[in-house]
Kinemage of the C-alpha trace (Angstrom):
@kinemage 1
@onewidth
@group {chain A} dominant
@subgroup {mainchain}
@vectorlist {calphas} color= white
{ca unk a 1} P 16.110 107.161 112.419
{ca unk a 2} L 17.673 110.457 112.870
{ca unk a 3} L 16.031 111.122 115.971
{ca unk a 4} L 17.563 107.874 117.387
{ca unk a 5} L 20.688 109.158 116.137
{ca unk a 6} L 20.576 112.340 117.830
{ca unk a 7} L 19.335 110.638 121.466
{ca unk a 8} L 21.900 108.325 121.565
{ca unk a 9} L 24.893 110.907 120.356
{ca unk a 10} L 26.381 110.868 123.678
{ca unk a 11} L 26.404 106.748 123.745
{ca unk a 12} L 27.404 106.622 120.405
{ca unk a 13} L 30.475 109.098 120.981
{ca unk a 14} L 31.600 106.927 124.172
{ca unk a 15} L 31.537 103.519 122.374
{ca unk a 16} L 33.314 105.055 119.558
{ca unk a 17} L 36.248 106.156 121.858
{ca unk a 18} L 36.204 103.407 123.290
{ca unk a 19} L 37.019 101.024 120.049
{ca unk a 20} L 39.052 103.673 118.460
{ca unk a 21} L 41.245 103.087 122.140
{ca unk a 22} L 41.293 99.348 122.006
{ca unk a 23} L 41.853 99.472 117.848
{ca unk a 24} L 44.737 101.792 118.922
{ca unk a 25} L 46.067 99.975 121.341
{ca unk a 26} L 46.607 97.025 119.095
{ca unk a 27} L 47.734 99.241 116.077
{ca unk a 28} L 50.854 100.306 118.626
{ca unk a 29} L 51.426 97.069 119.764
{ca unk a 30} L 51.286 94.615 116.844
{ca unk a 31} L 54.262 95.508 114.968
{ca unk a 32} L 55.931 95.583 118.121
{ca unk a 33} L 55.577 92.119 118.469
{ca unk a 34} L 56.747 91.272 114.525
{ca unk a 35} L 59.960 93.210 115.738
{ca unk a 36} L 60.561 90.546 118.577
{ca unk a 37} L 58.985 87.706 116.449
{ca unk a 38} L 61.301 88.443 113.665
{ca unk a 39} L 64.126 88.713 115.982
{ca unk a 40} L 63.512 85.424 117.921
{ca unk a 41} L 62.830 83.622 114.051
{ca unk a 42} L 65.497 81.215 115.299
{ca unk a 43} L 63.858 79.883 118.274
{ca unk a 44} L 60.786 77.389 117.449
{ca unk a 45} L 59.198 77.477 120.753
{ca unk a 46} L 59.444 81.867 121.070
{ca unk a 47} L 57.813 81.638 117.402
{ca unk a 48} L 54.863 79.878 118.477
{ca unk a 49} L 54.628 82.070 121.025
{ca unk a 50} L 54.201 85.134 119.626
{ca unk a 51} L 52.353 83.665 116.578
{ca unk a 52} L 49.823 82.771 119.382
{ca unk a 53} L 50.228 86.477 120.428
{ca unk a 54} L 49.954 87.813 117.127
{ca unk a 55} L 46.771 86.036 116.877
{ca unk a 56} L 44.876 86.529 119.571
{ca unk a 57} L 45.624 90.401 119.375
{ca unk a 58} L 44.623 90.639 115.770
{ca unk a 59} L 41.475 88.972 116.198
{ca unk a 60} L 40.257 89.086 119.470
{ca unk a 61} L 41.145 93.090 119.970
{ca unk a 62} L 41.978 94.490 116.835
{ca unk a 63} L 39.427 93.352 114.594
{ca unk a 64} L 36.227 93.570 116.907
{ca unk a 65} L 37.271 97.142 118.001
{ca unk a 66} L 38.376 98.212 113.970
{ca unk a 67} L 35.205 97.150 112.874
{ca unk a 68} L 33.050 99.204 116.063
{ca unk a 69} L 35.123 101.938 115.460
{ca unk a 70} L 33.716 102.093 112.001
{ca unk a 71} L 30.049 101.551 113.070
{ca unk a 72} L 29.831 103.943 115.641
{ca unk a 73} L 31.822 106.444 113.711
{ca unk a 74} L 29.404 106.025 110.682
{ca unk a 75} L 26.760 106.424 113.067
{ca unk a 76} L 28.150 109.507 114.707
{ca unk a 77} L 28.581 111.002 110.682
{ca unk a 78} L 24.912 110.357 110.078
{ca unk a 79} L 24.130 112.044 113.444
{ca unk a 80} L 21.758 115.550 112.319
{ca unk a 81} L 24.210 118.278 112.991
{ca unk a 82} L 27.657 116.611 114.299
{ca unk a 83} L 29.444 117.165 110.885
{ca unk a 84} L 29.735 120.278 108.298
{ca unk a 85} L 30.505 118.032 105.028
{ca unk a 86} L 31.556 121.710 103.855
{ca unk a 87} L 34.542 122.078 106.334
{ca unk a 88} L 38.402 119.969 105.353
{ca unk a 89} L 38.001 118.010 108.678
{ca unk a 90} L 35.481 115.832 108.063
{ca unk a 91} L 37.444 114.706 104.982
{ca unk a 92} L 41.188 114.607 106.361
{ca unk a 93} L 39.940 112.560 109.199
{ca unk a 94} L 38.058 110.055 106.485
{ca unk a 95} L 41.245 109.688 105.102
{ca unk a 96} L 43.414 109.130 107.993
{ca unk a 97} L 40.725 106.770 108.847
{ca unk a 98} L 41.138 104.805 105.452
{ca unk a 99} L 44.895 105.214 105.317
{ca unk a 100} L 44.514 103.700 109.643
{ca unk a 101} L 41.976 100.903 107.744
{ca unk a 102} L 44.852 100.184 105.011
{ca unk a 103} L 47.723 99.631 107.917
{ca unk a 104} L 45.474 97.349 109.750
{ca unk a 105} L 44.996 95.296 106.724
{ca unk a 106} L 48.841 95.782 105.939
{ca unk a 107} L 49.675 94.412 109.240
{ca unk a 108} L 46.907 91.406 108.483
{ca unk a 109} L 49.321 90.378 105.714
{ca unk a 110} L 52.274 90.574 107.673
{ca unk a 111} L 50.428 87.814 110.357
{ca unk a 112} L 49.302 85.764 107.569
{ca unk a 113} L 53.076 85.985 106.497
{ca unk a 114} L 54.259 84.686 109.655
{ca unk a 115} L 52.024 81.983 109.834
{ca unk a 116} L 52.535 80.557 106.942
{ca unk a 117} L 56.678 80.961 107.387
{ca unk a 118} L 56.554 83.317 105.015
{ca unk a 119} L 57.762 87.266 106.762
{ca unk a 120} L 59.640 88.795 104.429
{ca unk a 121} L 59.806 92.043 106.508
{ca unk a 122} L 62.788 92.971 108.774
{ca unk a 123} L 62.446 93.962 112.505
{ca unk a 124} L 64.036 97.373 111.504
{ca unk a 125} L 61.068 97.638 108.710
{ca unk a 126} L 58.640 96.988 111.413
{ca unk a 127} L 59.785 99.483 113.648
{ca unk a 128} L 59.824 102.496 110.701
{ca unk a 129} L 55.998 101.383 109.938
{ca unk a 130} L 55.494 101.745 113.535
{ca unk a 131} L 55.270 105.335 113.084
{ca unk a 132} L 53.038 105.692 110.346
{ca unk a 133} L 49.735 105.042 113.199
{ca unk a 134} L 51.329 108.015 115.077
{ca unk a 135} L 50.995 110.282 112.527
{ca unk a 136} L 47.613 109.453 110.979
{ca unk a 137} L 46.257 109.405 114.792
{ca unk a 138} L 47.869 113.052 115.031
{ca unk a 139} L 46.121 113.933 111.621
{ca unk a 140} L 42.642 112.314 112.844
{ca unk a 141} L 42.596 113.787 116.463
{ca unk a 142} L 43.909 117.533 115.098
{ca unk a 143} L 40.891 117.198 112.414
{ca unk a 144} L 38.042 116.105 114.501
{ca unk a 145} L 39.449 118.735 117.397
{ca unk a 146} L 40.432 121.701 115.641
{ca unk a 147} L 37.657 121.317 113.107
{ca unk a 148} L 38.802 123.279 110.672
């Protein structure tokens, strides 16, 4: 198994940028849209729409590419060599990668709020969480580039 590991490394790096990217992506843009979904509450027709949005980008995007972000990243832990358990990074980035698991499931909540009429976060609330991805993605990039 390790051997299959270690001849599909470069594969398994590519597909796991390319998930974390799309995962990203929708991390960025989600609350976004609760901002302008809260802020349109009063219009029926806008609130479909952006439930429909919501969605669609939650489980379509977000949830395909969270959950290939984790298996290629696993994969890429378990690769012979790639990781020093020894070192901080390989544990700061876990955790920005947990805390980056716990926001997705926080903004889960939120949709499920939403679609049952029940969003009892403000647009201004939305946009101060926005910035919590931004820093864990600074935490996880500096630890898996600086290795340190």
């Amino acid at each position: 198994m390790t051997d299959l590991l270690s001849i599909l490394y470069p594969w398994t790096k590519a597909f796991h940028i390319i998930a974390v990217i799309a995962w990203m992506a929708g991390i960025f843009y989600l609350p976004r849209l609760f901002v302008h979904h809260v802020e349109q509450a009063n219009n029926a027709e806008m609130r479909e729409t952006f439930r429909m949005m919501e969605e669609k980008l939650l489980t379509v995007i977000m949830r395909p590419a969270m959950v290939a972000t984790w298996v290629f990243g696993l994969c890429l832990a378990l690769t012979p060599g790639i990781v020093d358990w020894g070192l901080v990074w390989p544990w700061s980035k876990a955790g920005g990668v947990l805390l980056m698991t716990a926001f997705h499931g926080w903004l889960s909540r939120c949709y499920r709020g939403f679609a049952s009429g029940e969003n009892e976060v403000t647009g201004r609330q939305y946009r101060v969480m926005n910035e919590a991805p931004t820093l864990l993605m600074v935490v996880i990039v500096i630890s898996v580039v600086v290795k340190f």
